[in-house]
N, C-alpha and C positions, 0 to 999 in steps of 0.2 A: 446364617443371616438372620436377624433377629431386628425389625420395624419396633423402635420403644415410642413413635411418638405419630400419630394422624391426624392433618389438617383437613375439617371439612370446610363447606362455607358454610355459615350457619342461615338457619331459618331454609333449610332444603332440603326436601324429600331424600334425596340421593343420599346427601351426607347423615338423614338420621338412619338409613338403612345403613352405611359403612360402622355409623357408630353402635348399631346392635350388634352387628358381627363382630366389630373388635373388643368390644365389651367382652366376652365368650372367649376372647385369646390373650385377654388382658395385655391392652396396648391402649395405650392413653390418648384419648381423642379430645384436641383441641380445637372448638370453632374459631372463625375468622372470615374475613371480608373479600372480596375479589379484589378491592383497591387497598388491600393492607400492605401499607410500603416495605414493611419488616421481614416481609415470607422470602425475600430471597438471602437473608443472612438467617433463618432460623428452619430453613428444608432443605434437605438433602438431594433432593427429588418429585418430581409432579409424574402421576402418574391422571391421562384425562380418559375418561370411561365415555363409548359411544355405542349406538344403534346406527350402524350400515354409513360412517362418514358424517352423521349428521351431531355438530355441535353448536352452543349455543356461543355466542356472541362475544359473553362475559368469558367463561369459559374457555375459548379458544385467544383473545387475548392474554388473559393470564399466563397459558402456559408458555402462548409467544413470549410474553416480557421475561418468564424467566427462563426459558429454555436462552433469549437473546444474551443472559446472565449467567451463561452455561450449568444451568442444574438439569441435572440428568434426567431427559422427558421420556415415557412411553404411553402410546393408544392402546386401548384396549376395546375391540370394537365386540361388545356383549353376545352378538348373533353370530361372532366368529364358531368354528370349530372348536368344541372346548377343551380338549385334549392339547391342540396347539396354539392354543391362547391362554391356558392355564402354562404352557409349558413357556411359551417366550418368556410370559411374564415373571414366571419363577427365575430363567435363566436371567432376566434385568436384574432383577433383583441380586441375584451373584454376583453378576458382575461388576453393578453399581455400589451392591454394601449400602445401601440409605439406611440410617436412623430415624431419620423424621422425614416424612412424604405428605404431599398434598395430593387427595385424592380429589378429582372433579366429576361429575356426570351430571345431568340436568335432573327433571323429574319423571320423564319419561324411563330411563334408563333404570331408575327406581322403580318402576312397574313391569319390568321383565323378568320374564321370568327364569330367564338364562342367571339372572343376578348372584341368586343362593350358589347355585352347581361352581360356580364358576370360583365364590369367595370360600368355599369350603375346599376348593383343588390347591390354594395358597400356603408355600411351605414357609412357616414362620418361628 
């Protein structure tokens, strides 16, 4: 399984942490809007990043609209177990095969510290 492309939103903490990590894996991170009409013909997959249930507005929108668009959605809730939250989400990622994914989390979720452990357990 092999991710060649990442949507963040832009101008968010969250997404500039996704884009240092992916930077380091070489995988090409693209910003983009929560109202960009075009993300459900150019993602493969939304993956939405939480602390304990709690997401933002925009954010949970989003992945509604395109989850309603069938692109293949997964939570990843940061304070999970990270053994088996690194592991679901590896196994999404198999099963699904995405190329390009929108990754979501607010800014909070960007100050956890579960963040790092959890993007380095990612088989790419």
């Amino acid at each position: 399984m092999k991710i060649e492309t990442i949507y963040v939103i832009e101008n968010n903490k969250f997404g500039k942490a996704i884009s240092e990590w992916a930077e380091g894996k070489r995988i090409q991170v693209v910003a983009t809007t929560h109202k960009n009409d075009n993300l459900s013909e150019i993602i493969d997959g939304v993956v939405l990043f939480h602390e304990n249930h709690n997401f933002s507005r925009d954010d949970e929108d989003t992945q509604t609209d395109l989850s309603d668009g069938n692109k293949a959605v997964h939570k990843v809730d940061i304070n999970g177990t990270l053994a088996a939250t690194n592991s679901n989400f590896n196994m999404w990622l198999d099963r699904n095969r995405p190329n390009s994914i929108l990754i979501l989390g607010d800014e909070e979720v960007a100050k956890n510290a579960n963040l790092p452990n959890f993007l380095e357990g990612i088989e790419n």
